[in-house]
C-alpha positions as MATLAB code, in Angstrom:
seq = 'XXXXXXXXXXXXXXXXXXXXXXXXXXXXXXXXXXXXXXXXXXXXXXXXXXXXXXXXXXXXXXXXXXXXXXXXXXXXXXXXXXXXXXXXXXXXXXXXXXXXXXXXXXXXXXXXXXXXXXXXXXXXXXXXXXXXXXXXXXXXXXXXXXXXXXXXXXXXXXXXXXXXXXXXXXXXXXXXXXXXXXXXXXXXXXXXXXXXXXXXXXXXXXXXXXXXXXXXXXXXXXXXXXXXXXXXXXXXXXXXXXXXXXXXXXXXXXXXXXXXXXXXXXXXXXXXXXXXXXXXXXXXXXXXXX';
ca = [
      93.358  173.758  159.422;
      95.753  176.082  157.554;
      94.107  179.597  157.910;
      93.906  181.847  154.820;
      97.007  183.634  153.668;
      96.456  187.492  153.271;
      96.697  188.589  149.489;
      99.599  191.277  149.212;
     100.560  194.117  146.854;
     102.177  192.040  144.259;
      99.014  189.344  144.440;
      96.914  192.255  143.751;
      99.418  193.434  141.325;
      99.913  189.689  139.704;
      95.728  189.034  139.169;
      94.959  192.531  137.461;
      98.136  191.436  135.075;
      96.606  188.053  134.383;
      92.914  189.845  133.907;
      94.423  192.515  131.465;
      96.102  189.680  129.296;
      92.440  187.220  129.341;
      91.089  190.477  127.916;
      93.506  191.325  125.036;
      93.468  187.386  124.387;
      89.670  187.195  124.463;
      88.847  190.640  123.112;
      89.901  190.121  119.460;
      87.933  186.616  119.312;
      84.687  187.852  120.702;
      84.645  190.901  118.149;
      85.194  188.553  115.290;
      82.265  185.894  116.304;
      80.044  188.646  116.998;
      80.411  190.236  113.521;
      80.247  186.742  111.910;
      76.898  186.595  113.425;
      75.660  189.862  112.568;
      74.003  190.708  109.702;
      74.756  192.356  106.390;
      74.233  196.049  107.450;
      76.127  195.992  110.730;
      78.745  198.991  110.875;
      82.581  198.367  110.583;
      83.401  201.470  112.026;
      82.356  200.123  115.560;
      83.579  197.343  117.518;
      81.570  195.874  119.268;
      81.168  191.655  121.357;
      77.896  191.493  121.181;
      75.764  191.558  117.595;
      72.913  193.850  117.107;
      71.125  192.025  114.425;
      71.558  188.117  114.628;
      71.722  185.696  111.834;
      73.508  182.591  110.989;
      73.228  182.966  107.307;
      77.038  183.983  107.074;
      77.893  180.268  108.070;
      75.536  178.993  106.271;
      77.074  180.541  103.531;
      80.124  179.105  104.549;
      79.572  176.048  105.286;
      78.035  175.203  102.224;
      80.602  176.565   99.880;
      82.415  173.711   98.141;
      86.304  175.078   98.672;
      85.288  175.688  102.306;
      84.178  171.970  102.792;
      86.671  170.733  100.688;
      89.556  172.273  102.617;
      87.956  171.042  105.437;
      87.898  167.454  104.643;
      91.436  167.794  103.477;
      92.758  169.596  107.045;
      90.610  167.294  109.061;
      92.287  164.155  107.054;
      95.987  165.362  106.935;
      95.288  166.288  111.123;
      94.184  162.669  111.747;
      96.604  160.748  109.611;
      99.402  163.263  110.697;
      99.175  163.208  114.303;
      98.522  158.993  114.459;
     101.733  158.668  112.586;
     103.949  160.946  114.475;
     103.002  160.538  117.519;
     103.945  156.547  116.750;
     107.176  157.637  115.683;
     108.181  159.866  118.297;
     107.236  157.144  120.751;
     109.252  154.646  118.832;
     112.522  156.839  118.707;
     112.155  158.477  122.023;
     111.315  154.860  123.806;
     114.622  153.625  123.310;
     116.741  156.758  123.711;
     115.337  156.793  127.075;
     117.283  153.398  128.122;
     120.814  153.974  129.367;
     121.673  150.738  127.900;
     120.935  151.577  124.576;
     124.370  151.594  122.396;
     125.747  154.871  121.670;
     122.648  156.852  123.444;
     124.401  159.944  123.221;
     125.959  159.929  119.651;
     122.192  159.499  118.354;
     120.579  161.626  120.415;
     122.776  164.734  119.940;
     122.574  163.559  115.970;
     118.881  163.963  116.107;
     118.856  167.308  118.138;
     121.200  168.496  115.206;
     118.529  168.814  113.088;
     117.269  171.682  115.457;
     119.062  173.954  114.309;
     119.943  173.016  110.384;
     118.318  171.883  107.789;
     118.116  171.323  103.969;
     116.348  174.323  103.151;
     113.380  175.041  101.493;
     114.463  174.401   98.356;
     116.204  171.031   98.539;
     113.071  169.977  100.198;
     111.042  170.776   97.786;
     113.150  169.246   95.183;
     112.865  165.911   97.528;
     109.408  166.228   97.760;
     108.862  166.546   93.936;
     111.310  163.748   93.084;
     109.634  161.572   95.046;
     106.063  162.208   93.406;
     104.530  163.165   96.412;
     103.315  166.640   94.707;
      99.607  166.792   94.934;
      99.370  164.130   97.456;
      98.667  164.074  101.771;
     102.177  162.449  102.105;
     103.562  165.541  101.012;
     102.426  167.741  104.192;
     102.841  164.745  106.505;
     106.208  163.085  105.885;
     108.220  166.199  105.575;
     107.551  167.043  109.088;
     106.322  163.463  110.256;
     108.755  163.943  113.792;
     109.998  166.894  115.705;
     112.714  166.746  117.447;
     111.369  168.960  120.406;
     108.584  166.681  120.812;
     111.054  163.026  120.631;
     113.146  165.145  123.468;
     110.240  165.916  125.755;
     108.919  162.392  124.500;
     112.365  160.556  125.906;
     112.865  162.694  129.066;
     109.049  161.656  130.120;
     110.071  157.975  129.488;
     113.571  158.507  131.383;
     111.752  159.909  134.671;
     109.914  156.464  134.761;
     111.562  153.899  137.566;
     113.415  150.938  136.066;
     111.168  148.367  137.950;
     108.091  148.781  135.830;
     110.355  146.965  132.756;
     112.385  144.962  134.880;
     109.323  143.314  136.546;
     107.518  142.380  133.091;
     110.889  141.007  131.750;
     111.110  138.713  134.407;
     107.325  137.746  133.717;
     108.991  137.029  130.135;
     107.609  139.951  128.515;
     109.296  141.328  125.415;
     109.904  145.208  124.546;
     106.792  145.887  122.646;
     104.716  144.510  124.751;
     105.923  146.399  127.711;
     105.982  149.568  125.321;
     102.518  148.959  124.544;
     100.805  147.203  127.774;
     102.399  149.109  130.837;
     105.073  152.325  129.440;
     101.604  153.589  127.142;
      99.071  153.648  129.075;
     101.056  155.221  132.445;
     102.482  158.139  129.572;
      98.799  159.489  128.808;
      99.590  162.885  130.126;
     102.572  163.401  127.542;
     100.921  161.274  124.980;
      98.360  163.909  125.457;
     100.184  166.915  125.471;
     102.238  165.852  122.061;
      98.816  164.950  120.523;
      98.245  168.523  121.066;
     100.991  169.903  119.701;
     100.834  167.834  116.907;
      97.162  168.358  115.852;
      97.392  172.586  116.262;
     100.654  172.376  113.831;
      98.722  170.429  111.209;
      95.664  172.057  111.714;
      97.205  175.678  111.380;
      99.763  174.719  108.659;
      99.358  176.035  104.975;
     102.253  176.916  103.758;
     103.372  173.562  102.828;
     100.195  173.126  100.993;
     100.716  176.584   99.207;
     103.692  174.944   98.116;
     103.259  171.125   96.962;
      99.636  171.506   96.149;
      99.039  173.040   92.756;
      95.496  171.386   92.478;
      93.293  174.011   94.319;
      90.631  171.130   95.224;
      93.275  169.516   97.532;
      94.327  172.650   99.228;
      93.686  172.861  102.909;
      91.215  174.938  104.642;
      93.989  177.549  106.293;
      94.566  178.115  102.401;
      90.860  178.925  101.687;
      90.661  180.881  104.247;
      93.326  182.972  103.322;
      92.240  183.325  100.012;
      89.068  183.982  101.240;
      90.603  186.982  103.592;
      92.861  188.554  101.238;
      91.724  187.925   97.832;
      88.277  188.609   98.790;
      84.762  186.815   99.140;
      83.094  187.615   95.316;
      84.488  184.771   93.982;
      85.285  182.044   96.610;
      81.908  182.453   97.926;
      79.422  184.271   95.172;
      78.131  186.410   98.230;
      75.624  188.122   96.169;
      73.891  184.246   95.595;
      72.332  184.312   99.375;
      68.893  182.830   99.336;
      67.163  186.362  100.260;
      67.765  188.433   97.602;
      66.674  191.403   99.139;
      69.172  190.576  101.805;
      72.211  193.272  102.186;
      75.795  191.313  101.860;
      78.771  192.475  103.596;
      81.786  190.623  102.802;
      83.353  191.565  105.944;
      81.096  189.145  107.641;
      81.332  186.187  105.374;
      85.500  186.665  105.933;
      85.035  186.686  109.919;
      82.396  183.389  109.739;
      85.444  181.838  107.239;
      88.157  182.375  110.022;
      85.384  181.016  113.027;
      84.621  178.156  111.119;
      88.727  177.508  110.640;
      89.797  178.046  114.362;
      86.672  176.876  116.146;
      87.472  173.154  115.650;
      90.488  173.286  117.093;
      89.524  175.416  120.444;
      86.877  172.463  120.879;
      89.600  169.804  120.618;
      91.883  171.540  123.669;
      89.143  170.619  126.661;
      89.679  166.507  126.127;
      93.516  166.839  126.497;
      94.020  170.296  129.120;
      93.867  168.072  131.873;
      97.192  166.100  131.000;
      98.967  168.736  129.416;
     100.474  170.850  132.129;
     101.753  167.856  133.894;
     102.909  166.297  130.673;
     105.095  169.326  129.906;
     106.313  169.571  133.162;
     107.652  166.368  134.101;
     108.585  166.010  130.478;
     111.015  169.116  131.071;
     112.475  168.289  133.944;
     114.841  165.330  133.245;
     117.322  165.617  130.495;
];
């Protein structure tokens, strides 16, 4: 039995470091859910984790303001739909530029990790966009962006660190490409599968100004847009704080803006638990072979 080794300076040094940066990370977040719970009269001047007055009519409030649920429907949608297609297209394009007999492997890689570094520009692609009709419409925040290269790279590296065997044994059992895509090279890539669904479902879910700029209806904005409107134009008319059900109740529209941002970053935080246990490995191994 290995006996236990004795913690030095830099150990010591290393763990207060690691504490310092869980409590500037987790600092912020617990002030903002604690005044979104607090009521109308609590005092901005202090800052404070823990609520002196509870109440959950701030997401209440929230929750059943129409912008608020329709930009959630229309995040939650473009997320879903977004993600599913990428993450089929990055498997498709990095799948076979991870075969060394794939012709020209190397022209069409280094083609696609030219778009890296330049693009169109914003307003070519918005031109493209708007020429195509997609103004107004999901396509337009999901096909712009529908594959990064970043993720295809980590994608293709992940499939190159695989042994040869696994596909050489199914084509002898006269299996064809997509089936050993889809039967044995899917389910053995969960960990980067998970790691790029990830990814892919923060970027969408954070994204708005895409939707700032192809959406001009403001009933198909997304929620990061209502919530910013919310924030920085101000609650009196997204949310008609002075409607509450108590009328006697005081409003603070400081506490209606922190239940808006909760309500916008919660989902996501719930999401990361299913997937943390692949990711880390998924990124590392990944990484590792180019």
């Amino acid at each position: 039995m290995l006996a236990s080794r004795k913690w030095n300076w830099f150990d010591w040094v290393n763990m207060l470091f690691m504490i310092a940066i869980c409590v500037v990370t987790l600092f912020p977040f617990l002030h903002m859910l604690s005044l979104s719970l607090s009521t109308g009269n609590v005092s901005l001047t202090q800052i404070r984790i823990i609520p002196e007055e509870w109440t959950l009519s701030n997401f209440k409030k929230v929750l059943t303001n129409e912008y608020v649920i329709g930009g959630f429907i229309n995040t939650l949608i473009r997320t879903v739909l977004g993600t599913i297609l990428s993450l089929l297209v990055t498997i498709f394009a990095a799948y076979p530029l991870s075969k060394r007999y794939f012709p020209n492997r190397t022209f069409w890689t280094l083609f696609i990790v030219f778009t890296m570094f330049f693009s169109g520009g914003l307003i070519p692609n918005f031109l493209l966009v708007k020429n195509l009709g997609l103004m107004n419409t999901t396509w337009a925040l999901i096909l712009p962006g529908l594959i990064s290269t970043f993720s295809m790279i980590i994608a293709r590296n992940y499939f190159m660190s695989l042994p040869d065997s696994l596909e050489e044994s199914a084509k002898i059992d006269g299996a064809n490409d997509l089936f050993i895509l889809y039967k044995i090279i899917v389910p053995i890539s969960l960990p980067i599968i998970a790691t790029l669904t990830l990814w892919t479902a923060v970027a969408h879910w954070n994204a708005w100004f895409d939707s700032m700029i192809y959406m001009t209806d403001s009933k198909k904005h997304v929620l990061q847009i209502v919530m910013r409107r919310i924030v920085l134009e101000g609650t009196q008319d997204m949310l008609d704080v002075n409607t509450l059900d108590d009328p006697n109740a005081i409003v603070n529209p400081e506490t209606i803006k922190a239940a808006t941002v909760m309500v916008t970053i919660i989902p996501i935080i719930l999401f990361y638990p299913f997937v943390q246990k692949y990711f880390v490995k998924g990124v590392l191994v990944g990484s590792l072979k180019g």
